[in-house]
C-alpha positions, -999 to 999 in steps of 0.1 A, spaced: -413 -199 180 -435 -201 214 -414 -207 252 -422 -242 254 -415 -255 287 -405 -294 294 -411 -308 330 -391 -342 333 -374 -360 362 -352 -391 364 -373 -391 395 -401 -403 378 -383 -442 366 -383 -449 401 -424 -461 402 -413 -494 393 -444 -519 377 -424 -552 367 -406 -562 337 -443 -570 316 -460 -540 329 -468 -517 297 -462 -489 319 -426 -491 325 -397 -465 330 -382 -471 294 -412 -450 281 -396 -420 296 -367 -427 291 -371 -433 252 -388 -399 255 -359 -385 269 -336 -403 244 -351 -392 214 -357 -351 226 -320 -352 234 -307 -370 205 -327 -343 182 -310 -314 202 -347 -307 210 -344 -305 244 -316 -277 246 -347 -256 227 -373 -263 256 -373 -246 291 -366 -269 318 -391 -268 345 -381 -285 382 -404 -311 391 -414 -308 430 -438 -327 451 -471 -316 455 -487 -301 482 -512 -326 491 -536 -297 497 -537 -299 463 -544 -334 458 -574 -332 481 -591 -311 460 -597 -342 437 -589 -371 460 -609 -385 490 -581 -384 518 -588 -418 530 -579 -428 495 -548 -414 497 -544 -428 532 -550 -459 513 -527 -455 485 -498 -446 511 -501 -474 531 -502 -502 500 -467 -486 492 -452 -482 527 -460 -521 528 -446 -531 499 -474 -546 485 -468 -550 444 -503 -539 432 -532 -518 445 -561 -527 443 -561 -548 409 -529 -563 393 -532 -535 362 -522 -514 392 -484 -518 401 -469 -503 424 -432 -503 444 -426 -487 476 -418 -452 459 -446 -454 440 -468 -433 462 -436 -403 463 -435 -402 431 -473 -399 424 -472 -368 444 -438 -354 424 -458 -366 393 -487 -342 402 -464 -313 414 -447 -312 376 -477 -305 363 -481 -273 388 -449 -264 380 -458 -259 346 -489 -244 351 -470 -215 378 -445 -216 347 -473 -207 319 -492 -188 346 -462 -165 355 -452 -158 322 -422 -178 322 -431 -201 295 -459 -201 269 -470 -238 272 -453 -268 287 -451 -306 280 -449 -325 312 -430 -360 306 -446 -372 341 -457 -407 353 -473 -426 371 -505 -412 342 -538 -400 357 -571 -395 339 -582 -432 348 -583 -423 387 -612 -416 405 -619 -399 431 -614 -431 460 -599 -457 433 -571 -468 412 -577 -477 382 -557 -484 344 -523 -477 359 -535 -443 374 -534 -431 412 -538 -394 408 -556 -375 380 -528 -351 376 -548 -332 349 -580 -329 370 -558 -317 395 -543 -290 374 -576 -282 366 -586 -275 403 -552 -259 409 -562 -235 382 -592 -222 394 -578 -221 431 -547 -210 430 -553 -187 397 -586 -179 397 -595 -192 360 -632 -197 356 -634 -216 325 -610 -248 326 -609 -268 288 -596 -305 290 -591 -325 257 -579 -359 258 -568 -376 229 -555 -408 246 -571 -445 231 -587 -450 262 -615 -427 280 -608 -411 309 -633 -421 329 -618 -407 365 -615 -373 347 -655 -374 330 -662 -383 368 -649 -357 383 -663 -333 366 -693 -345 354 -714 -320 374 -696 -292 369 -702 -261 341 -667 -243 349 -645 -274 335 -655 -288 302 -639 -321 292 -638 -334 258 -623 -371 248 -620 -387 220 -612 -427 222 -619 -463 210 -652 -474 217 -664 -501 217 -639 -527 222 -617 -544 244 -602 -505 250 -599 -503 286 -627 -487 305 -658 -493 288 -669 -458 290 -672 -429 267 -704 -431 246 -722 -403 227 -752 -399 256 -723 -390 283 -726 -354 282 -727 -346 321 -751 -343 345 -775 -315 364 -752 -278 362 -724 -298 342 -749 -314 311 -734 -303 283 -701 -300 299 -690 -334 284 -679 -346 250 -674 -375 239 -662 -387 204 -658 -428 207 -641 -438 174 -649 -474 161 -619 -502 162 -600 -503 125 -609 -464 123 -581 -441 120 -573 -403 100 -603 -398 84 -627 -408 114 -607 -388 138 -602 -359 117 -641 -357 112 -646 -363 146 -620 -334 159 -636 -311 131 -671 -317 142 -671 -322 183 -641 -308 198 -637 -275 178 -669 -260 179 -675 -270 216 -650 -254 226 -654 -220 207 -684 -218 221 -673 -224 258 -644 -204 254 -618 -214 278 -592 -195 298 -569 -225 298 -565 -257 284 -547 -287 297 -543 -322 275 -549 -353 283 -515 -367 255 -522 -408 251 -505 -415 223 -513 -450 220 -542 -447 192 -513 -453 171 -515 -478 143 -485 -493 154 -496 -494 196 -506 -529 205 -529 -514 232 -554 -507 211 -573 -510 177 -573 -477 160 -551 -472 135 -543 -434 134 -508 -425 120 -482 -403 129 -498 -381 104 -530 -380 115 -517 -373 154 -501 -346 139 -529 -333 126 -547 -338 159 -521 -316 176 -520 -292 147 -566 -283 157 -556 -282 194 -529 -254 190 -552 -237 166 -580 -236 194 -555 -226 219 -548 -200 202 -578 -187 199 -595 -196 231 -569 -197 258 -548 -167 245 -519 -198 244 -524 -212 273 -517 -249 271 -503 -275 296 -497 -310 279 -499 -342 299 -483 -375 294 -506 -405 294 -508 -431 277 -480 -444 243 -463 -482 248 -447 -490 219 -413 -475 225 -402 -469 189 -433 -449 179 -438 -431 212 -408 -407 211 -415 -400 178 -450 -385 187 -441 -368 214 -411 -350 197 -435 -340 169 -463 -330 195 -438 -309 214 -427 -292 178 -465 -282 172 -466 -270 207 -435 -246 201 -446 -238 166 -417 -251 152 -437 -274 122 
């Protein structure tokens, strides 16, 4: 059984987005239910959420964004910048403590003190761009990590998979140009999955072409498509680039039973997703993993798949 660090924070229910916003605090705390109810969580290391240095988050974010972003909260407006957007006045406090758990993990991993980490974090991230909100996101906490990584740690080959339904755009953007972070996603496409992006010909541009993977799965596709897909794009992409860590983008709403989209992989099949990812950590990253909350909205499925994901993760299935 692996050190399997958890970073959560009752902190984190206090971004606030209305009573019909799909990204609501009862996702955590179903998450939170269901790993304590288990007795999972007495197996996991705790790790203390902080805020982040915002050193940190200008190494992604234009600072007049986040100028931006402070001032929407501070004024108590109830959306920025579009209504998919909510926000509350701690919103922009805990965007920051959101990013600093996922550092925390990766010191955690990093200093030996854990051998990968789930981070149970919102507000999510891999729809933000650099100067915009956009699909509930305000900072890409994984492209963060990923900058945070090289910076602070010196790793010259960052891996990011994401396996949430919907393409992260902000995090294919921010990287899109560069060789020492390759990003891989597989997603709907196309759709009415939320952004558009994500097709086959997006492989990056100048240094970073390549760099970029993109596996866009058809609506009414499920297992078999996304095990092909898995099989075929992610893993030999990233044997050959070989990296020295690799951080997850975890949507779990390509569920079957997840109303925000219209893939139908099963609880099965996102085991078996989880199940190539550890193998390639493995073998790559000498077991370096952080995992990343994203996306997941139907509250009875969602704890499910994250308790199972975290049991991959630990090697306990």
């Amino acid at each position: 059984m692996k050190k399997t660090g958890l970073v959560y924070d009752d902190r984190y229910l206090m971004h606030v987005t209305g009573g019909y916003h799909p990204e609501s605090p009862e996702r955590l705390k179903a998450i939170h239910k269901r790993l304590s109810e288990s007795g999972l969580i007495e197996k996991l290391i705790p790790i203390e959420a902080e805020k982040a240095n915002q050193r940190w988050i200008e190494t992604v974010h234009n600072i007049h964004y986040i100028m931006q972003f402070e001032e929407a909260c501070i004024s108590g407006f109830p959306e920025f910048e579009h209504p998919d957007n909510a926000i509350c006045r701690d919103t922009y406090a805990i965007a920051f403590l959101a990013v600093g758990g996922v550092l925390k993990a990766i010191d955690a991993v990093m200093n030996g003190d854990v051998d990968n980490a789930f981070c149970a974090v919102r507000p999510p991230g891999h729809h933000a761009e650099v100067d915009k909100p956009m699909g509930f996101c305000y900072f890409n906490n994984v492209a963060i990590g990923a900058r945070y990584l090289q910076e602070q740690y010196g790793i010259e080959r960052v891996g990011i998979i994401d396996f949430d339904v919907h393409h992260g755009n902000g995090t294919q953007h921010i990287f899109d140009k560069d060789p020492s972070v390759f990003y891989y996603s597989i997603h709907e496409h196309p759709s009415f999955a939320y952004p558009g992006t994500g097709r086959e010909f997006e492989v990056g541009v100048a240094d970073g072409n390549g760099y970029t993977v993109n596996s866009p799965v058809l609506p009414g596709k499920g297992d078999d498509e996304y095990r092909k897909m898995i099989m075929q794009d992610l893993v030999p992409a990233f044997k050959k680039f070989d990296p020295e860590f690799i951080l997850l983008s975890a949507g779990f709403d390509a569920h079957i039973d997840d109303l925000m989209s219209g893939t139908n992989l099963t609880t099965d099949g996102y085991d078996f997703v989880s199940e190539v990812i550890m193998n390639l950590v493995n073998r790559c990253s000498k077991g370096r993993v952080v995992s990343v909350l994203e996306g997941g909205y139907n509250l009875d499925v969602l704890p499910l798949l994250v308790e199972n994901h975290i049991k991959i993760m630990a090697g306990m299935r």
